[in-house]
C-alpha positions in Angstrom: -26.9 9.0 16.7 -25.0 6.9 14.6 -26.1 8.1 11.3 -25.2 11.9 12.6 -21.8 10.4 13.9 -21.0 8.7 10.2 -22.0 12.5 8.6 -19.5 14.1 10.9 -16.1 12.0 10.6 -17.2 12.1 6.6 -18.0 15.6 5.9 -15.5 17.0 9.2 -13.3 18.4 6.8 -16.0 20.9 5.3 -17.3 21.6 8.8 -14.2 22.9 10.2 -14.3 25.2 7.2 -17.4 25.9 7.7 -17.1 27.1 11.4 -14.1 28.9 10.3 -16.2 31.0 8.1 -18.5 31.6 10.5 -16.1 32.4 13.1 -15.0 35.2 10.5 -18.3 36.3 9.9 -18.7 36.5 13.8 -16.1 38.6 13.9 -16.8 41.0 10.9 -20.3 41.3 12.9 -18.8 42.2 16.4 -19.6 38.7 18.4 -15.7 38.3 19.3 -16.9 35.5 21.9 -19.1 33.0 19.0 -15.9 33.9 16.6 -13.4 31.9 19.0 -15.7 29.2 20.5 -16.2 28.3 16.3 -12.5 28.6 15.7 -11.6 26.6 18.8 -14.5 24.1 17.6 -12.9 24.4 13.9 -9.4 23.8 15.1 -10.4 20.5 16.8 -12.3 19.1 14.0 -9.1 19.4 12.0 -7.3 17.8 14.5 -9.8 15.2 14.3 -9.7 14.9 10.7 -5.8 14.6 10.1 -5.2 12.6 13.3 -8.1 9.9 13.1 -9.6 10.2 9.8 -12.3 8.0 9.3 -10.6 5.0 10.3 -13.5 4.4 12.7 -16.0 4.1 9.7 -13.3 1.5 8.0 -13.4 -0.8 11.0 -17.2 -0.9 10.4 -17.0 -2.0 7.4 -14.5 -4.6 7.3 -16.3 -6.4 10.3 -19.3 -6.1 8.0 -17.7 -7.2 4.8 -18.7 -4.0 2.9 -15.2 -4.6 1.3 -15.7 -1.5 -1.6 -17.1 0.6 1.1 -14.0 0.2 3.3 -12.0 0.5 0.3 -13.8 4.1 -0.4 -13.5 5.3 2.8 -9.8 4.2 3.4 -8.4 6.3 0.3 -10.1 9.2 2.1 -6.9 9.4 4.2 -4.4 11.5 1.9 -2.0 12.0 4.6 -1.5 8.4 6.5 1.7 9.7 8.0 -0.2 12.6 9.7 -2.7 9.9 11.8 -1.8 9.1 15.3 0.6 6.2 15.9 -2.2 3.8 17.3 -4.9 4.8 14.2 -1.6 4.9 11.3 -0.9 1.0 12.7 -4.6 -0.1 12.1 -4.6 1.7 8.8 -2.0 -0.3 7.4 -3.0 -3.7 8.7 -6.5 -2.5 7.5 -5.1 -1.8 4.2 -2.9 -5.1 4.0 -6.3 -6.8 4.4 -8.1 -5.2 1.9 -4.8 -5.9 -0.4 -5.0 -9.4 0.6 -8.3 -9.4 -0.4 -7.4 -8.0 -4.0 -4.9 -10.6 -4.0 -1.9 -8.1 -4.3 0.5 -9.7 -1.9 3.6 -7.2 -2.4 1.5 -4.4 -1.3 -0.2 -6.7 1.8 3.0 -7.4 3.0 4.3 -3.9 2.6 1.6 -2.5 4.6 1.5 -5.1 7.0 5.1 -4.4 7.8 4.4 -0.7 8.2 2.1 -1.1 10.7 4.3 -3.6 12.6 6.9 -0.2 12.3 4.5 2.1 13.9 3.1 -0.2 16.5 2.8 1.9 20.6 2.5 1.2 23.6 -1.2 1.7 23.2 -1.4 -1.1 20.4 0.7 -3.6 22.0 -1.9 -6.5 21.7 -1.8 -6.2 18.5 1.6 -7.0 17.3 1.0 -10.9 17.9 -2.2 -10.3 15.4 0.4 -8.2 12.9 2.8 -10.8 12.9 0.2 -13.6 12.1 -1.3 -11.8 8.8 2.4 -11.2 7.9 3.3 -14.7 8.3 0.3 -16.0 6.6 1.0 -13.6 3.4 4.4 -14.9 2.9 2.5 -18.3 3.1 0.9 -17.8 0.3 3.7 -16.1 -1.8 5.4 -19.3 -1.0 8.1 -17.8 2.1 7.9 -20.6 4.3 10.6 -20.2 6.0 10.1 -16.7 6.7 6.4 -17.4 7.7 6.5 -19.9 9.8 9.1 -17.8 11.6 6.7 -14.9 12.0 4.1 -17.1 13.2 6.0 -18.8 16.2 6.5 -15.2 16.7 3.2 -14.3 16.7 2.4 -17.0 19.0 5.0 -15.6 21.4 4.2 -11.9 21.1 -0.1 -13.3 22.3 -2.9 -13.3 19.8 -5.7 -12.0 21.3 -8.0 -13.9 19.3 -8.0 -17.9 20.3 -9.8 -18.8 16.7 -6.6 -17.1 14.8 -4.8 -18.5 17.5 -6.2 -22.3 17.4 -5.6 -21.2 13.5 -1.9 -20.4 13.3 -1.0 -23.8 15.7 -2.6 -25.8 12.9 -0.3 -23.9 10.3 2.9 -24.7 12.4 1.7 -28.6 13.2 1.1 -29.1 9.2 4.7 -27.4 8.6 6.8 -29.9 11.4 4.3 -32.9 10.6 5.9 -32.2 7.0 9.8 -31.7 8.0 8.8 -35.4 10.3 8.8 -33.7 13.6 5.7 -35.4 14.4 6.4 -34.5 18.3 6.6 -30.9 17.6 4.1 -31.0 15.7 1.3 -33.3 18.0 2.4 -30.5 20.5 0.9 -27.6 18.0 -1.9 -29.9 17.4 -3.2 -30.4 21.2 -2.6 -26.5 21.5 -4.5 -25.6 18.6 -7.8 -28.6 19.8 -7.3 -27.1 23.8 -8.6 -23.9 22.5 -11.8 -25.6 21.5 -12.4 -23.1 18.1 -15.9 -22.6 17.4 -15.2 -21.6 13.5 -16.5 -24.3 11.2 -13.4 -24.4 8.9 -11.2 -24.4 12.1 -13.2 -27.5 13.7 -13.3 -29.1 10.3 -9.6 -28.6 9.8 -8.9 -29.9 13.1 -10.8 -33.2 12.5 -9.1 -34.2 9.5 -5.7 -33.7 11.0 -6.5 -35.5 14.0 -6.5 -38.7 11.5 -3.5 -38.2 10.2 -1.5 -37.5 13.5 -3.4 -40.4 15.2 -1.2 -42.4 12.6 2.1 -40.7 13.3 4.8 -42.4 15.4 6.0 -40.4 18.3 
């Protein structure tokens, strides 16, 4: 099902023509009712095609870290403006990932912010999760003030996910521990440790500050 599912969203474009020409050919040969139900098919593949593109089939493959594969399929939209206001918002965070991923941090932030533009009410959740990649970007183009802004803002718009969550109270501990906040930041520190993060990285991260602050007056 699948496999018949990935054929349609890639080739929709040339089965909408397709049943227009054989909606034509319907009519040329006097079956006026096939002719529209293959036009009214043909006109909702198009719809399909412009308004959701294969965005589905990018998902896929960033969760599977096919990184050139979602890069393929992701400049198969040639009219981003066109998709639907929840699907446009995922394209561009999908699209500041795979620039993150290239390293080009311009264009990851620039996409990053478009999304944030064309967030809905039907993406709401995920404005906590745009702001987070946008303040980690600026992170590493060396904007810390601007990122660590975006991150407490993150943190008050609700990241969805507790390991980016857990993730971003570590960022905003290390950055007060550093300005001698150390209250602050042991506050970030016990929120980040009561989500209890499963990811490696996260847990070893966690372990090694937990030294430091343990040291810390305040």
């Amino acid at each position: 099902m699948m496999k018949i599912l990935r054929i349609y969203i890639l080739y929709r474009l040339y089965i909408s023509l397709a049943l227009i020409v054989g909606g034509i050919l319907s009519h040329v040969y006097g079956d006026p009712i096939l002719a529209w139900i293959l036009y009214i098919a043909a006109f909702f593949s198009l719809l399909l095609h412009f308004l959701i593109g294969p965005m589905r089939l990018v998902k896929d493959a960033v969760e599977n870290g096919n990184v050139d594969e979602a890069v393929d399929l992701i400049n198969k939209v040639r009219f981003p403006k066109l998709l639907i206001k929840p699907i446009r918002s995922a394209y561009y965070m999908l699209q500041s990932t795979l620039n993150v991923a290239s390293n080009d941090l311009g264009k990851a932030e620039q996409n990053i912010r478009r999304s944030l533009e064309t967030q809905s009410s039907l993406t709401g959740d995920m404005r906590g999760t745009n702001l987070m990649q946008l303040g980690f970007i600026q992170l590493k183009q060396g904007k810390a003030k601007e990122a660590i802004a975006n991150l407490k803002e993150a943190v008050r718009a609700g990241i969805p996910d507790k390991e980016s969550a857990a993730s971003v109270y570590l960022q905003l501990c290390s950055y007060e521990i550093q300005r001698q906040q150390y209250k602050v930041g042991k506050s970030y520190f016990k929120k980040a440790k009561d989500l209890r993060p499963k990811n490696p990285e996260i847990v070893e991260q966690i372990k090694m500050l937990e030294k430091t602050i343990s040291r810390l007056p305040g």
